[in-house]
N, C-alpha and C positions, 0 to 999 in steps of 0.2 A: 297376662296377659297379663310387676308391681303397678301400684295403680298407672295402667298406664295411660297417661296423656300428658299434657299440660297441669302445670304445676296447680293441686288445688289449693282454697283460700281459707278452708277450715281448718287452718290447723289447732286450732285450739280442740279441737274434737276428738275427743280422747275414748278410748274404750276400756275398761279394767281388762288388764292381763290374763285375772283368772276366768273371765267370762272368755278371752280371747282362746286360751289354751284349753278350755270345759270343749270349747267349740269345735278345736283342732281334733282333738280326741271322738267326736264325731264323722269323720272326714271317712271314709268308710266307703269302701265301690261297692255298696251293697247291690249291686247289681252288672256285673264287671260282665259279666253272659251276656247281657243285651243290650250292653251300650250303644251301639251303632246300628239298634234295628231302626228304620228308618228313615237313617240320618241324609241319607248319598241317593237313595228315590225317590225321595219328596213328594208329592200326592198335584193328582191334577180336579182333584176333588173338594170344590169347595164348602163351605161352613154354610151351613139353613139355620143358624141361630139368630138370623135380625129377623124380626117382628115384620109384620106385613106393610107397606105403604115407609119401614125405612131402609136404608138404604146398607148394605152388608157391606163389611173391610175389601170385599174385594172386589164388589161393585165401583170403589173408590180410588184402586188402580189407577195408574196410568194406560192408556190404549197400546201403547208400543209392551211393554213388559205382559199385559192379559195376553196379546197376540204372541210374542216370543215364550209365556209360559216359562219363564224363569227369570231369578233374582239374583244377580252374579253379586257374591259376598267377599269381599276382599277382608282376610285376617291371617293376622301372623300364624300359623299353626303348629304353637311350638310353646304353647301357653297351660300345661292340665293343671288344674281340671277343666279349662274354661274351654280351651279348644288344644287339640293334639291330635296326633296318628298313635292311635292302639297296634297292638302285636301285628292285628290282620296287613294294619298299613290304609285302615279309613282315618276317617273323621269324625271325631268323637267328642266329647264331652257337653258342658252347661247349654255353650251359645248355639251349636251343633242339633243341640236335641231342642232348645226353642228355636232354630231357626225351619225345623222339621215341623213342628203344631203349629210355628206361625204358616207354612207354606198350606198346611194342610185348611185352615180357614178362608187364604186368602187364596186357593187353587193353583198355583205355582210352586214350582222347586225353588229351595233356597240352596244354592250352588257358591260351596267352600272354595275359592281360589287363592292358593297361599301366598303369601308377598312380607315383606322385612316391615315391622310394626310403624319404622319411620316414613313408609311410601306408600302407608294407605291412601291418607287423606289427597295428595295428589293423585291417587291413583283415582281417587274419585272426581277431582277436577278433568282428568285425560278422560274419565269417561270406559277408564278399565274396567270397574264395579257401579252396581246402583249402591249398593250401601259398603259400610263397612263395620262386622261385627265382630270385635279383639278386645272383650274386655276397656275399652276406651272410655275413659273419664270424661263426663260431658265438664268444662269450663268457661268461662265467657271468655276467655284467652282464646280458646279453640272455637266458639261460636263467633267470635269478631273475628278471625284468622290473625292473632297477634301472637307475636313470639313472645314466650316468656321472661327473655331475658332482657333483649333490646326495649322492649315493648312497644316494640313499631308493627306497622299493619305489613303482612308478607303473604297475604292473600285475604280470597273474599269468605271464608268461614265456608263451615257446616253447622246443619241443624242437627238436633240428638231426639232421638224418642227414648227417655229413661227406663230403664227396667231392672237394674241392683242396685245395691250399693255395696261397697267395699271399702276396709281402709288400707293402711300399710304396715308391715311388718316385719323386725328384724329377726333374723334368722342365724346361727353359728352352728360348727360342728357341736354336736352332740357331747357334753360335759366340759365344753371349754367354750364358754362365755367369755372369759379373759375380763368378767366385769363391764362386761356389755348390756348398759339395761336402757338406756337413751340415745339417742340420738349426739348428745352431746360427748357419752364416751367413746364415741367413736374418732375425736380429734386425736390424731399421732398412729391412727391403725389405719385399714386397708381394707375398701368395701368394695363388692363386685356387683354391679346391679347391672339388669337391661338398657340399653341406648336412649333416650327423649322419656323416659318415662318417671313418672313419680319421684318413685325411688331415686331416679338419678339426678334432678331436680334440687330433693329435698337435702343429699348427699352433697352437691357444690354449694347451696345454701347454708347450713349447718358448717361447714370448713369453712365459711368466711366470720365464721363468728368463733373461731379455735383461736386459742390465745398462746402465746410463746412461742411462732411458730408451726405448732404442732397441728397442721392441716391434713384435711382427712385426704391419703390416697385413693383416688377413687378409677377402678376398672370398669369401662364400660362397652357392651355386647351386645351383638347383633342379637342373640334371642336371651331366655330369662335360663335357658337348660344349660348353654353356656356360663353364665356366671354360675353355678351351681355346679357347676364339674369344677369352676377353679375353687370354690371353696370347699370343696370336697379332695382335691388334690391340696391342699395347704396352701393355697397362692395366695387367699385375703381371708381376713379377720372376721369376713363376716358377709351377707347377705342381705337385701332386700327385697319385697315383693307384695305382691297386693296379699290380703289377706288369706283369702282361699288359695291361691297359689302356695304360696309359704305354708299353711295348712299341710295343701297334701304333700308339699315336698317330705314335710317332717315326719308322717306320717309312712310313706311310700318308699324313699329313696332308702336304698342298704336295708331293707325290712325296718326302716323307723329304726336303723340304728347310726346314722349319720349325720342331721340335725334339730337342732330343737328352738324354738320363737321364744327370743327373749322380749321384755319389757312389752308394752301395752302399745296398741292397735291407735297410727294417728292420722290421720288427712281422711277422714271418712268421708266417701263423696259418690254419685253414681257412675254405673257406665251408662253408656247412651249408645242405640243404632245408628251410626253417622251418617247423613247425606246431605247430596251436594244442596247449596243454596238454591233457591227456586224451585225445587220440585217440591213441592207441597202436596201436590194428592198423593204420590208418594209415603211422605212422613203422617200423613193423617192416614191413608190406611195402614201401615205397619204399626200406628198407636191406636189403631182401631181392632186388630187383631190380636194385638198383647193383648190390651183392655178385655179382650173376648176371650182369650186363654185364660186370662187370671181371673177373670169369672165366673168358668165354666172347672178350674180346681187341674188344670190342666199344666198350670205353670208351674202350682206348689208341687206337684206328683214330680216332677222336674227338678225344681231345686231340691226334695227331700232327696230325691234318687244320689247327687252329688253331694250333701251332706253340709249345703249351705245356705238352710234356714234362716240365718243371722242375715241376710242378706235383702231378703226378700221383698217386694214390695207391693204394697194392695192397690196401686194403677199405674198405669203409665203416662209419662210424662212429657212435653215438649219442651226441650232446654230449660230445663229445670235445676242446673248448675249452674254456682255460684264463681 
């Protein structure tokens, strides 16, 4: 899910490599058994943790989603550890299992509908999803609905409720870096990243500043598994992806014998729960519910389960990207 959104604006935010690769070396499905318990029944049972005389995350609902009892989730599912289909063929990983303790606070099922990481956010204007949660970069580019590139307005935005952060990360086969440690070595080779996201972003940016010619080839794919199959079949040079991603690739793929994260961790920035503009009770209950997970030790037991501590955050936020 490489940082995917909208190009972020930190890039000066750097993570040491060895803190980056301590981390990967944790990535670990220490609990690969019971991934999916819960994920796919959601609970109609909500949370007695607000105090008397205030008002509970799912008191704060909207009246149409309490009565429907469910929160239709638009995300790429094709993103692990963040979200995927396991062996079984559920729905598994990060945002899967907090979309599971959010549901169970706020008395609602949080219901996975997959769709191409590029046709969430419309998906949420059509009114396909109440939210959409894929790993997505909150940015003020994607809170004003401006295009990256043009920087014209090409719609009316989403709000984000933050809950990681993540940076980005280069990734090659395993023992052939080819001298791959920046972004900058990467002018005159051939990077495979996911479609609108970070990575591919960062990848057309970066080849406008290659000098002699020597501009990055850049392949871009419907999901993030597809690039990863071509660099794994020798089609490019090399990989991008958000951090935890690139983690567990390197980790997972070929038994952690097919790639490995070169150079240090850059665009660190959150993901956000996307929705559409104007629904606000909405967005203040779904940061009402995080807030009540990560305070109740509910969210850490969650990220420690995926092995992405580095990540984590002690509240949640409303568009709190830069």
């Amino acid at each position: 899910m490489t940082a995917r959104s909208i190009r972020r604006t930190t890039a000066t935010t750097r993570i040491a490599a060895v803190g980056a690769l301590a981390v990967a070396g944790t990535m670990l499905l220490t609990a690969c058994g019971d991934q999916t318990k819960n994920n796919d029944s959601g609970s109609t049972k909500a949370s007695t943790g607000a105090s008397a005389g205030t008002a509970s995350p799912a008191d704060l609902l909207p009246a149409d989603i309490k009565s429907k009892g469910v929160i239709r989730v638009g995300s790429d599912i094709a993103y692990p550890p963040v979200e995927f289909k396991d062996k079984s063929g559920k729905t598994a990983g990060i945002d899967p299992d907090l979309g599971a303790a959010l549901g169970k606070v706020l008395g609602v099922e949080f219901k996975f509908e997959n769709g191409t990481f590029d046709t969430l956010v419309t998906g949420l204007r059509a009114k396909r999803y109440d939210i959409a949660m894929s790993a997505m970069t909150d940015s003020k580019e994607r809170q004003e609905g401006i295009d990256p590139e043009t920087k014209k307005k090409v719609g009316e935005g989403v709000d984000f409720v933050d809950y990681f952060t993540a940076g980005v990360s280069i990734y090659t086969k395993k023992g052939d870096d080819q001298g791959i440690k920046t972004w900058a070595d990467l002018c005159g080779k051939k990077i495979a990243v996911q479609r609108n996201t970070v990575s591919h972003d960062l990848a057309k940016d970066e080849s406008k500043k290659c000098a002699g010619g020597k501009k990055i080839a850049i392949e871009a794919y419907d999901t993030d598994l597809e690039a990863q199959t071509r660099i794994r079949s020798g089609g490019a040079d090399a990989g991008s992806s958000d951090f935890p991603v690139a983690a567990y690739a390197v980790k997972t793929s070929g038994g952690g014998k097919d790639f490995q994260i070169v150079g240090d961790q850059v665009e660190a920035a959150p993901y956000g729960i996307a929705i559409a503009k104007g629904n606000d009770k909405l967005t203040q209950a779904i940061k009402a519910a995080m807030d009540e997970i990560i305070k109740s030790g509910e969210y850490d037991k969650i990220i420690a389960k995926w092995g992405v501590e580095a990540g984590a955050v002690t509240e949640a936020k409303v568009n709190g990207g830069s």
